[in-house]
Backbone as numpy.savetxt, mean C-alpha at the origin, in Angstrom:
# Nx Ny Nz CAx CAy CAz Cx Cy Cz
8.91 -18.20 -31.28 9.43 -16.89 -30.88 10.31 -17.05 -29.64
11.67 -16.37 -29.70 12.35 -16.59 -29.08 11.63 -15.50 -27.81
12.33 -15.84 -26.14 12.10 -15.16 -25.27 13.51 -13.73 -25.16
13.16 -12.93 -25.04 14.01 -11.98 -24.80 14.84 -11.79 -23.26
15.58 -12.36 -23.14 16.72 -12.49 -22.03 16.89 -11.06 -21.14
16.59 -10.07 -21.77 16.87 -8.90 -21.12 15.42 -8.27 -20.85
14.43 -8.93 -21.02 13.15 -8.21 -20.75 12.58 -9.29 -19.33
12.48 -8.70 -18.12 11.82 -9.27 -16.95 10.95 -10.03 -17.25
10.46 -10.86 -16.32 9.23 -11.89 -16.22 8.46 -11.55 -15.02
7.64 -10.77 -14.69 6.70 -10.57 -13.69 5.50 -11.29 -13.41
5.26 -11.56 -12.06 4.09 -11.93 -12.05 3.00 -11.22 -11.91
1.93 -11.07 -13.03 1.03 -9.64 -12.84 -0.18 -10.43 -12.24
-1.14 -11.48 -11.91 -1.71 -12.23 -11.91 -2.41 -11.37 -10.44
-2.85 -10.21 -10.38 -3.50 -9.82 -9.21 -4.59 -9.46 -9.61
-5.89 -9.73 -9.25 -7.26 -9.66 -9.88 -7.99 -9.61 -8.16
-9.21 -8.42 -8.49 -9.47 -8.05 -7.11 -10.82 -8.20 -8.10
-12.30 -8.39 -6.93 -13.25 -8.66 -6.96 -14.21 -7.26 -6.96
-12.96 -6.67 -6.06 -13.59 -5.22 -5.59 -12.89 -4.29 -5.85
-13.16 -3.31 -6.11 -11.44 -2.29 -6.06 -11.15 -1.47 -5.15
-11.61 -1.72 -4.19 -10.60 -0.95 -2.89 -9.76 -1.54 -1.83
-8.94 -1.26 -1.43 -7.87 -1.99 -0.14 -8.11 -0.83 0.64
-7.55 -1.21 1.74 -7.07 -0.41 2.93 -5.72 0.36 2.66
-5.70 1.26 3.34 -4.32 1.78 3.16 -3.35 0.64 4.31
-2.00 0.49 3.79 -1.05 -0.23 4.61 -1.15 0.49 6.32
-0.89 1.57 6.63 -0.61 1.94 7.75 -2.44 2.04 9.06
-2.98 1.38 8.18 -4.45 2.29 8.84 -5.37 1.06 9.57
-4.91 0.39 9.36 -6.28 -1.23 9.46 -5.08 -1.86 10.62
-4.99 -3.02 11.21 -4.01 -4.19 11.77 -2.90 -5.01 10.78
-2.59 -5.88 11.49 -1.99 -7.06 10.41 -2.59 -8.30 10.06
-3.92 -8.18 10.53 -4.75 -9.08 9.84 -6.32 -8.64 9.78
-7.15 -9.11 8.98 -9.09 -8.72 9.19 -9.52 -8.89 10.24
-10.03 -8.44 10.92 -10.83 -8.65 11.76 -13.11 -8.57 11.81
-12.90 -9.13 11.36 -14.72 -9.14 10.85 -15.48 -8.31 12.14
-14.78 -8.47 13.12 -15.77 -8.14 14.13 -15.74 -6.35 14.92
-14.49 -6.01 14.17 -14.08 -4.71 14.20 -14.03 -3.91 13.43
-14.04 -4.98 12.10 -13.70 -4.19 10.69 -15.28 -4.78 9.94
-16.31 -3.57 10.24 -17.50 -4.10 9.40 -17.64 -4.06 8.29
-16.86 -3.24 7.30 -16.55 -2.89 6.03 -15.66 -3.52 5.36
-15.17 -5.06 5.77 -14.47 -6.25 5.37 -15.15 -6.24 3.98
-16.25 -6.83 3.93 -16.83 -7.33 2.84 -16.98 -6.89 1.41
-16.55 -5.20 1.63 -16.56 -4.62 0.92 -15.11 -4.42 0.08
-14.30 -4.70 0.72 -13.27 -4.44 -0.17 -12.72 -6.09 -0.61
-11.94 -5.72 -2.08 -11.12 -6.57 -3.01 -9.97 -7.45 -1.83
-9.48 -6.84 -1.04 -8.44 -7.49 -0.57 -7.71 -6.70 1.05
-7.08 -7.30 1.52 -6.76 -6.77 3.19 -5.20 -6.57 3.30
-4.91 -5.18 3.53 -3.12 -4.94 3.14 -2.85 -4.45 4.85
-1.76 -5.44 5.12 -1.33 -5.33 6.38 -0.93 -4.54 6.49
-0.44 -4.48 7.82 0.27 -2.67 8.55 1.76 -2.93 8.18
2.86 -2.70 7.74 4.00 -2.74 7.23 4.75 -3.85 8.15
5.27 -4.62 7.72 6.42 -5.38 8.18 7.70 -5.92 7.57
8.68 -5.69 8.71 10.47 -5.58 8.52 10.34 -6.89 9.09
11.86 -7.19 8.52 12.59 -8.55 8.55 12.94 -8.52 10.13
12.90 -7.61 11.20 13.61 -7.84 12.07 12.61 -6.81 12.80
12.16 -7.20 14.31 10.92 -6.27 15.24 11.50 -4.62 15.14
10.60 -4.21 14.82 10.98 -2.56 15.16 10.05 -2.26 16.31
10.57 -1.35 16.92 9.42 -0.80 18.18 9.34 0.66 17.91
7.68 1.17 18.25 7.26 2.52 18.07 8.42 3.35 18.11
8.46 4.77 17.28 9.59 5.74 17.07 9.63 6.65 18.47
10.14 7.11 19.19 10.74 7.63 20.48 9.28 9.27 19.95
9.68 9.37 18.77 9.04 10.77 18.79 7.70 10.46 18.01
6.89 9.46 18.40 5.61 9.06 17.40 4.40 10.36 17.79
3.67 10.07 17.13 2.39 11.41 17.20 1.80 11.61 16.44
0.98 12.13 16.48 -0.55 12.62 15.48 -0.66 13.99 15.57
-0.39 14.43 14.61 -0.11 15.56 14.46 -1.62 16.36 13.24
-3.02 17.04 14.13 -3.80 17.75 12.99 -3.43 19.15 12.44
-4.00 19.18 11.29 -4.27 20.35 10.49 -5.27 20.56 9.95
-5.69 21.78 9.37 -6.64 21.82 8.65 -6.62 21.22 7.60
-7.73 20.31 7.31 -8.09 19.45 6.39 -7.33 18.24 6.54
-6.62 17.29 7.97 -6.39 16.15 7.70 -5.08 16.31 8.74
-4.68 14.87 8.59 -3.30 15.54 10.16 -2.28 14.28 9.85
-0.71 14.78 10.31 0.26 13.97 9.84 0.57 12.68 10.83
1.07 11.30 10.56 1.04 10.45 11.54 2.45 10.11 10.91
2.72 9.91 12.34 3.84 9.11 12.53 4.58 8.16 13.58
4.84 6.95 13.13 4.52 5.88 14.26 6.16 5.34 14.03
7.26 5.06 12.95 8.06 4.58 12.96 7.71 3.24 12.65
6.48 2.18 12.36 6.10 1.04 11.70 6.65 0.51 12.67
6.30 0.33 13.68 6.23 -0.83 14.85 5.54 -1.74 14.37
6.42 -3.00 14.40 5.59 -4.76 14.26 6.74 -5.59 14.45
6.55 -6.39 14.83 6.86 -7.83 15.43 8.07 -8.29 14.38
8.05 -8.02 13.18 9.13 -9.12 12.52 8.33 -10.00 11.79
9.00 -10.73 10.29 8.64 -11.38 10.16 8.43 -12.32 10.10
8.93 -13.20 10.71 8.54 -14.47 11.82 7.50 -14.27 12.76
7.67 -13.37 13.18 6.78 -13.61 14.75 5.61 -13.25 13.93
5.17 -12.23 12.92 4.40 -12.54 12.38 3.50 -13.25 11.52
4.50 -13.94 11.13 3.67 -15.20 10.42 3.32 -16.16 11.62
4.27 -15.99 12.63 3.66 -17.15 13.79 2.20 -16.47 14.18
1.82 -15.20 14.12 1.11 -14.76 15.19 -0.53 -14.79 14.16
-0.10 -14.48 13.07 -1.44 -14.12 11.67 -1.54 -15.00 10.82
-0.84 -16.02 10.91 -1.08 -16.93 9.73 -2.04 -17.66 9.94
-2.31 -17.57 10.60 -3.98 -18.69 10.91 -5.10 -17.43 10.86
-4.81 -16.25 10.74 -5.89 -15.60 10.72 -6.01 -14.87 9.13
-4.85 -14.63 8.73 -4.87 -14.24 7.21 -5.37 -15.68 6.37
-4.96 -17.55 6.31 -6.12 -18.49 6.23 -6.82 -18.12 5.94
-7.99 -17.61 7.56 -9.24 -17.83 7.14 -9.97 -16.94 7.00
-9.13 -15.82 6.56 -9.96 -14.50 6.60 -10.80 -14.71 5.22
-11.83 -13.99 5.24 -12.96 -14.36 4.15 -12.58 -13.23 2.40
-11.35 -12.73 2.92 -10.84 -12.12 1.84 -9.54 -12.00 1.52
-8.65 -12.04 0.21 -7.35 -12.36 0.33 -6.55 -11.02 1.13
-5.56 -11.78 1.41 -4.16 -10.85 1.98 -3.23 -10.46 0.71
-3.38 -8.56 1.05 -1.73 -8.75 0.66 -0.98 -7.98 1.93
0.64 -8.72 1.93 1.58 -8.47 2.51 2.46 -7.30 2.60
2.24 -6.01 3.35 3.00 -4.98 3.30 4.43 -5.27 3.85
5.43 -4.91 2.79 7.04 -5.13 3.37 7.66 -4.31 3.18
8.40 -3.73 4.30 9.06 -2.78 4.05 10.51 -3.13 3.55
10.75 -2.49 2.24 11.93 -2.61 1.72 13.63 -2.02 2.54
13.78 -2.72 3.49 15.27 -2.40 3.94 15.82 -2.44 3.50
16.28 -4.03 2.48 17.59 -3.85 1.53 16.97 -5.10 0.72
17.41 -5.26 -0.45 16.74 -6.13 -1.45 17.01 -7.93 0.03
18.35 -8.24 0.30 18.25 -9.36 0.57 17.42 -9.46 1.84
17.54 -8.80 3.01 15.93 -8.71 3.46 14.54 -8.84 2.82
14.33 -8.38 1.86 13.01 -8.41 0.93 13.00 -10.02 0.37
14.24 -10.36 0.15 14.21 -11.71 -0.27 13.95 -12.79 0.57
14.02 -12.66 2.00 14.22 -13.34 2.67 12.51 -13.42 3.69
12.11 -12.18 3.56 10.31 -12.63 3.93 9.82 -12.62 2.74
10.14 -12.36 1.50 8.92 -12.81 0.65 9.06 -14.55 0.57
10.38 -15.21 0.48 10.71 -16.68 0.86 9.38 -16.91 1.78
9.57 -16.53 2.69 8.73 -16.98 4.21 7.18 -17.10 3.81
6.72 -15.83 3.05 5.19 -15.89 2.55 4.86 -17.04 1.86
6.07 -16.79 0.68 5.19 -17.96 -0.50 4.49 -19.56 -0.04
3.69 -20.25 -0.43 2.90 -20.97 0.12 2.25 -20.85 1.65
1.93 -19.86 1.81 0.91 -19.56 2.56 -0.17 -19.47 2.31
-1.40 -19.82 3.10 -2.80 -19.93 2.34 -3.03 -18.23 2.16
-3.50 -17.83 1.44 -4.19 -16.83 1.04 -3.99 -15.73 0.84
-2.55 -15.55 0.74 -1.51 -14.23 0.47 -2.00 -14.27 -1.26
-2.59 -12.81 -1.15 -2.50 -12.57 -2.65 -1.52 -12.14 -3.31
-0.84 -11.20 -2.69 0.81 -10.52 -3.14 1.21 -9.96 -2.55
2.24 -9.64 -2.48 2.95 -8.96 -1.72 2.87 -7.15 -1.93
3.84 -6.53 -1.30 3.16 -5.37 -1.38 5.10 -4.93 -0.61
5.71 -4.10 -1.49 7.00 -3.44 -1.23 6.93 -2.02 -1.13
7.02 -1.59 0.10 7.05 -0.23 0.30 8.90 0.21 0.13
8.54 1.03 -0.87 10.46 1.89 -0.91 11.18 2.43 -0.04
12.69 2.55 -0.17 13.01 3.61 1.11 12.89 4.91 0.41
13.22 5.83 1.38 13.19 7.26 0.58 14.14 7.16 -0.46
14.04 8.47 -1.34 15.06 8.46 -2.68 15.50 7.34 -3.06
14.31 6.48 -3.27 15.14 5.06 -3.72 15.47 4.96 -5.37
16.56 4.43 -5.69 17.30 5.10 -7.36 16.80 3.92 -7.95
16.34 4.25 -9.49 16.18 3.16 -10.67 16.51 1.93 -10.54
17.89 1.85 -9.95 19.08 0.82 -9.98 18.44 -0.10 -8.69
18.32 0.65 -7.56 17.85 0.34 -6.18 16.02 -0.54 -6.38
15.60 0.18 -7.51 14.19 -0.21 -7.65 14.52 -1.73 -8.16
15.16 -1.86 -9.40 15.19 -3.68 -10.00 16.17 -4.40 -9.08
16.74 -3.80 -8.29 17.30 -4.81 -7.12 16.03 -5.76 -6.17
15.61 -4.33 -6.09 14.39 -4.57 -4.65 13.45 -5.79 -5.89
13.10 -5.17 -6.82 11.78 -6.02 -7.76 12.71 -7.55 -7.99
13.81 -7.62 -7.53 14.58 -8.88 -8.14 14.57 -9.89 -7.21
14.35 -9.01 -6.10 14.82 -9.74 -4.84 13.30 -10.31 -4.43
12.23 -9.74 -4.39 10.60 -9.94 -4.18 10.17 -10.71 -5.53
10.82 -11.13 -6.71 10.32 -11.43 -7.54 10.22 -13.46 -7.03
8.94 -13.98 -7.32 8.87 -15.31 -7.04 7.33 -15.86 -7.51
6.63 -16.63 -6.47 5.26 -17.33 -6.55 4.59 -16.13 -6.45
4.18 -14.86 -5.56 3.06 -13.78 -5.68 3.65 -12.24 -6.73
2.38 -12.03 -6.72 2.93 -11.07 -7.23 3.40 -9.75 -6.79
4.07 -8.42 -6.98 4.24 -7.71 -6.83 4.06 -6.39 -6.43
3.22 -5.80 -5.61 2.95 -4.27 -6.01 3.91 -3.08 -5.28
4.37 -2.00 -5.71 5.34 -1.36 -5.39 4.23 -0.12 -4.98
5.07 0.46 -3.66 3.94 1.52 -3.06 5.06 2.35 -2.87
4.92 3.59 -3.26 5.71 4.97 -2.89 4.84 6.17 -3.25
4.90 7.40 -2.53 4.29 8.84 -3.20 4.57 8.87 -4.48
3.55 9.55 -4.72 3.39 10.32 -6.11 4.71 10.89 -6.60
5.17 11.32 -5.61 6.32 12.52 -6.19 7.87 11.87 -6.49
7.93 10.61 -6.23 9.02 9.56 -6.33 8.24 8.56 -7.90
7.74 8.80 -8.21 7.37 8.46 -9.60 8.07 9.00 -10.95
7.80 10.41 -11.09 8.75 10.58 -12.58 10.60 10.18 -12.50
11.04 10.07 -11.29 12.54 9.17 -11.48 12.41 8.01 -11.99
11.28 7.21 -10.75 11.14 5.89 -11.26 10.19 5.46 -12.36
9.53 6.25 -13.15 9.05 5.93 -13.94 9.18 4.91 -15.30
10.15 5.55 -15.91 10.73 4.29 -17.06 11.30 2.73 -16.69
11.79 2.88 -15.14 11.84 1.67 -14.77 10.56 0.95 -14.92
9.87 1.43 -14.03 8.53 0.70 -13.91 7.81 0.15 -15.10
7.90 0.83 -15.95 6.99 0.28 -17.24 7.98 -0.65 -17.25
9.28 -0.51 -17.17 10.04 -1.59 -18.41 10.32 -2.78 -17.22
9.85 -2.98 -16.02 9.73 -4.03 -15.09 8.48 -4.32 -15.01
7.44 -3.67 -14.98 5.97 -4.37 -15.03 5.49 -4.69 -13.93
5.76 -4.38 -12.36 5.31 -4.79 -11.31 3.73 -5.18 -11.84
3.57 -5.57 -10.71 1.99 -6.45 -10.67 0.72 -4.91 -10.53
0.93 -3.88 -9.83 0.87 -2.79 -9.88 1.54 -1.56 -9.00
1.39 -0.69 -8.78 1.77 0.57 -8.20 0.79 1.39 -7.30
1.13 1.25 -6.37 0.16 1.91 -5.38 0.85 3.31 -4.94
0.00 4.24 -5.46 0.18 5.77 -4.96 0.15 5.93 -3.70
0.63 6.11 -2.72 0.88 6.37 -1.21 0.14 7.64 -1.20
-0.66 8.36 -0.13 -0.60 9.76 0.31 0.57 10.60 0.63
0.66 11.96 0.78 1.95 12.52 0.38 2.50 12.47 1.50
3.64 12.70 2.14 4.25 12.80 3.03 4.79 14.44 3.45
4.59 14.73 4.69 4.97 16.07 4.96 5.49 16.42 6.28
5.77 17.40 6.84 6.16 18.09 7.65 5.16 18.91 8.81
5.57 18.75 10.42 4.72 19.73 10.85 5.75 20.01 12.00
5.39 21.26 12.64 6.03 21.35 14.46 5.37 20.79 15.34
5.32 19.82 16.23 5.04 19.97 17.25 4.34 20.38 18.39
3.99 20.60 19.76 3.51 21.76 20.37 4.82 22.33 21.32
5.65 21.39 20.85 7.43 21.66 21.52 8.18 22.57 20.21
7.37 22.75 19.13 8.14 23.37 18.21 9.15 22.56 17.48
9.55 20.88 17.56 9.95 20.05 17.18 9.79 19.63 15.66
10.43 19.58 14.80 9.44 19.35 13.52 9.59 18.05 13.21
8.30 17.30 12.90 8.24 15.62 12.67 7.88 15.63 11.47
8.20 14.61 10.84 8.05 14.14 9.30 7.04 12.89 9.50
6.04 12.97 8.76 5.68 11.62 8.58 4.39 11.69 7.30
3.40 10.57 7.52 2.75 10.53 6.43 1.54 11.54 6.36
0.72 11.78 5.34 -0.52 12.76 5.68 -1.55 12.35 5.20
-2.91 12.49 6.16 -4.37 12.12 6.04 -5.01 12.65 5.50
-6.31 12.65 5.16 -7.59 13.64 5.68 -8.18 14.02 4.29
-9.10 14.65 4.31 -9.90 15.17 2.97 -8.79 16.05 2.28
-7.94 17.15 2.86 -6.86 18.09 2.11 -6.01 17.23 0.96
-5.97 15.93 1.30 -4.84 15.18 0.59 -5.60 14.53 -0.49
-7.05 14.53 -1.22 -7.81 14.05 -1.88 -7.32 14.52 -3.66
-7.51 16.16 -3.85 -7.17 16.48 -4.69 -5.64 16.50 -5.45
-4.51 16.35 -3.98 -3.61 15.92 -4.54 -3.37 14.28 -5.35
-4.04 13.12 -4.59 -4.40 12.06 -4.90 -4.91 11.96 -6.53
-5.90 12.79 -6.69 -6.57 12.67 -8.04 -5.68 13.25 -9.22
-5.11 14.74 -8.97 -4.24 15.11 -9.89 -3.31 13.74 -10.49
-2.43 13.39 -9.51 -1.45 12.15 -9.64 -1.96 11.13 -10.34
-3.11 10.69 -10.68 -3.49 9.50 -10.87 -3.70 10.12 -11.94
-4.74 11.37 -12.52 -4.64 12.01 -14.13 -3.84 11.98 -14.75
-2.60 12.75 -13.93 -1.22 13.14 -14.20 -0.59 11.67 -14.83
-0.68 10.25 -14.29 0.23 9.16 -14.93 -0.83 7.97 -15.32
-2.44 8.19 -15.46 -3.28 7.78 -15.79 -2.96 6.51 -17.41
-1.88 7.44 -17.63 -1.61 6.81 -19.27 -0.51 5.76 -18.93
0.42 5.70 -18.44 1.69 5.26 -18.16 2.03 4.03 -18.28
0.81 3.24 -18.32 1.36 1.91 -18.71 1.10 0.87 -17.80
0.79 1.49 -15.99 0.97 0.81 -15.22 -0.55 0.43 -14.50
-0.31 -0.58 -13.62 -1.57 -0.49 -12.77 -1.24 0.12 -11.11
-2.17 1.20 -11.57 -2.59 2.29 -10.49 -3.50 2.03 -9.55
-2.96 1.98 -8.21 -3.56 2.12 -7.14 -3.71 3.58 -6.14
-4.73 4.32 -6.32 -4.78 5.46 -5.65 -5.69 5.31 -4.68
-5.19 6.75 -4.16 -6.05 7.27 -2.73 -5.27 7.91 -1.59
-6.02 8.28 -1.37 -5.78 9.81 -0.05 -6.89 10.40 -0.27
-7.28 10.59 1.18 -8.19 11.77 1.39 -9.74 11.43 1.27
-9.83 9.95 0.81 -11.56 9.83 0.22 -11.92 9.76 1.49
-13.49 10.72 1.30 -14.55 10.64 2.61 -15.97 10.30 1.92
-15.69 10.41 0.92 -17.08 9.98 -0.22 -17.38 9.40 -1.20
-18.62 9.00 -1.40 -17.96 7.69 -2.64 -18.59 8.70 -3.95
-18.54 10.07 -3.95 -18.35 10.66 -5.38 -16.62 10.49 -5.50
-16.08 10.76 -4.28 -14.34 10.99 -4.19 -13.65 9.44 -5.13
-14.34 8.11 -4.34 -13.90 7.05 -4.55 -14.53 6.76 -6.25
-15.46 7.40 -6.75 -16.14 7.00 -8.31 -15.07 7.81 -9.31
-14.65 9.38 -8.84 -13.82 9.85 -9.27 -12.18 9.21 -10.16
-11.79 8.47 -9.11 -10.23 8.01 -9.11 -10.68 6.68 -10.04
-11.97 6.20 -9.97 -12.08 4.88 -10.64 -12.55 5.21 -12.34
-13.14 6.16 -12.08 -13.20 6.96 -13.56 -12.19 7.91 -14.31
-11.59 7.42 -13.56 -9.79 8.32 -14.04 -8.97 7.30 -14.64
-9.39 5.68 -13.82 -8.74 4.91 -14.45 -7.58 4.36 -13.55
-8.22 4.42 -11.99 -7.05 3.67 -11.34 -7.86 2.17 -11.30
-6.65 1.23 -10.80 -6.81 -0.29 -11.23 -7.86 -0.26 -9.62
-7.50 0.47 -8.29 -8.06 -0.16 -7.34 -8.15 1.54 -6.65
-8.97 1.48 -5.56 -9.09 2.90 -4.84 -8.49 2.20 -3.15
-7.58 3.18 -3.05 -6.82 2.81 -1.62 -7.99 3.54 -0.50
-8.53 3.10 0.64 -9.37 3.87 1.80 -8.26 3.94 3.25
-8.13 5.09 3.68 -7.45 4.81 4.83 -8.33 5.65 6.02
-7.98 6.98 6.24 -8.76 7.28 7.52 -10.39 7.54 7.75
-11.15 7.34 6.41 -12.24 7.21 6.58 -12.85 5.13 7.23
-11.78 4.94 7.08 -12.14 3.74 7.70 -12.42 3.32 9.24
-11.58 4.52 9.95 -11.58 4.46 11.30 -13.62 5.33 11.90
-13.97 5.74 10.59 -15.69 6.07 11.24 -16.80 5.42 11.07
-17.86 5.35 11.76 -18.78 4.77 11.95 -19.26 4.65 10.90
-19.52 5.52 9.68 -20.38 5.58 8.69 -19.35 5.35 7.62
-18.06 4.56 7.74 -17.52 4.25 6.80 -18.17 3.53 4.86
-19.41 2.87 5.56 -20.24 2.07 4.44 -20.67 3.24 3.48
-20.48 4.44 3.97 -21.30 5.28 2.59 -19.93 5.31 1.65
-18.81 5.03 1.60 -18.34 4.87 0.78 -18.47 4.24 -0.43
-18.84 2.83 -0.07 -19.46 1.58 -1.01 -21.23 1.91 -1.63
-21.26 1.61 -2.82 -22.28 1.63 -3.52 -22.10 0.51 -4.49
-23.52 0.78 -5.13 -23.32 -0.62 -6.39 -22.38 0.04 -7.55
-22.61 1.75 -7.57 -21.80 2.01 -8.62 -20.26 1.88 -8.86
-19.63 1.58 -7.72 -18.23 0.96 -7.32 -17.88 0.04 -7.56
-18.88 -1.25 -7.26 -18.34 -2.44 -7.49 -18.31 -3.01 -8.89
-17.34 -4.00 -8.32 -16.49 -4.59 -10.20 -17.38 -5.99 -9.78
């Protein structure tokens, strides 16, 4: 049987032990066992986003609450990726669970140029491409062309940037798709209005709809927003996502009631 020239070659080869990660923006850029007691529990450790070149905190960063959960926005301050592989690569090693690599997609040849840098590193499980906004079909198999190599793939954007990119995705096959929490809007106490990402239990039911909503699609689904409970986290896994994303319930003490035996794979 001949190979079909016009049909991609992906690497799907991502197999988790456990099915939950961290959300990208919520944990460090590497495990920390001694801070992070709820290591053990999850499939795999997804860094805090990193660009080809240092960004520093956004002039207008803030935490912004609401009822039921509150918007953050930081502008993805980190080092670069150099200085970060100088600074974590001995700690992603020997961390007792694999890495994947959050990258923020600037422009495909940037993307090409730290996923280069990862490959043969000990213990990078895959990489992990966050989109820019309105990023187009065309813009998506650039970016997947440019990250395509030794790890595999997973593409992270909101829910609501899905039915554009949808037919791409099936017909590229990333390694999977990670549902982001939604992104929104608030004022200020200057009356300023900031954009950024959104937390908290309010963002749960939007999370679950989305994952019903493309449950069929073909792809492997990574959800989450909003879980504070592990009926929340049994939910999304009985819906049929591949992994359950945890983000601000991670920052509390009683994070472990999340995990049960009925969770684990």
């Amino acid at each position: 049987m001949w190979l079909d020239e016009d049909v991609p070659i992906r690497k799907r080869d991502l197999f988790l032990e456990k099915p939950f990660l961290n959300a990208p923006g919520i944990l460090g850029f590497a495990p920390d066992p001694h801070t992070m007691p709820f290591l053990r529990e999850l499939g795999a450790f997804v860094t805090l986003p990193i660009s080809r070149s240092p960004r520093q905190p956004a002039a207008t960063r803030t935490c912004l609450p609401f009822p039921g959960g509150f918007l953050l926005h930081t502008g993805w301050p980190n080092p670069g990726i150099r200085h970060a592989i100088a600074r974590y690569q001995r700690a992603w090693a020997e961390a007792d669970l694999p890495v994947i690599v959050h990258l923020l997609g600037e422009s495909p040849g940037m993307v090409a140029d730290m996923v280069r840098r990862l490959e043969g590193l000990e213990n990078i499980m895959a990489v992990e491409l966050g989109l820019p906004l309105g990023c187009s079909p065309s813009a998506l198999v650039a970016y997947l062309d440019a990250a395509s190599g030794e790890l595999p793939v997973v593409i992270s954007l909101p829910p609501d940037d899905l039915p554009l990119l949808l037919e791409t995705l099936v017909e590229q096959q990333p390694a999977a798709v990670h549902l982001q929490p939604p992104r929104g809007t608030l004022p200020n106490t200057t009356g300023t209005l900031v954009s950024g990402r959104l937390y908290g239990p309010a963002t749960f039911p939007l999370a679950l709809q989305a994952l019903l909503h493309w449950a069929d699609s073909g792809l492997r689904l990574i959800a989450g927003g909003g879980i504070f409970a592990q009926v929340e986290a049994q939910a999304l896994l009985d819906s049929g996502a591949f992994a359950v994303e945890l983000d601000a319930v991670l920052w509390q003490i009683d994070a472990q009631k999340i995990f049960n035996q009925s969770t684990r794979k």
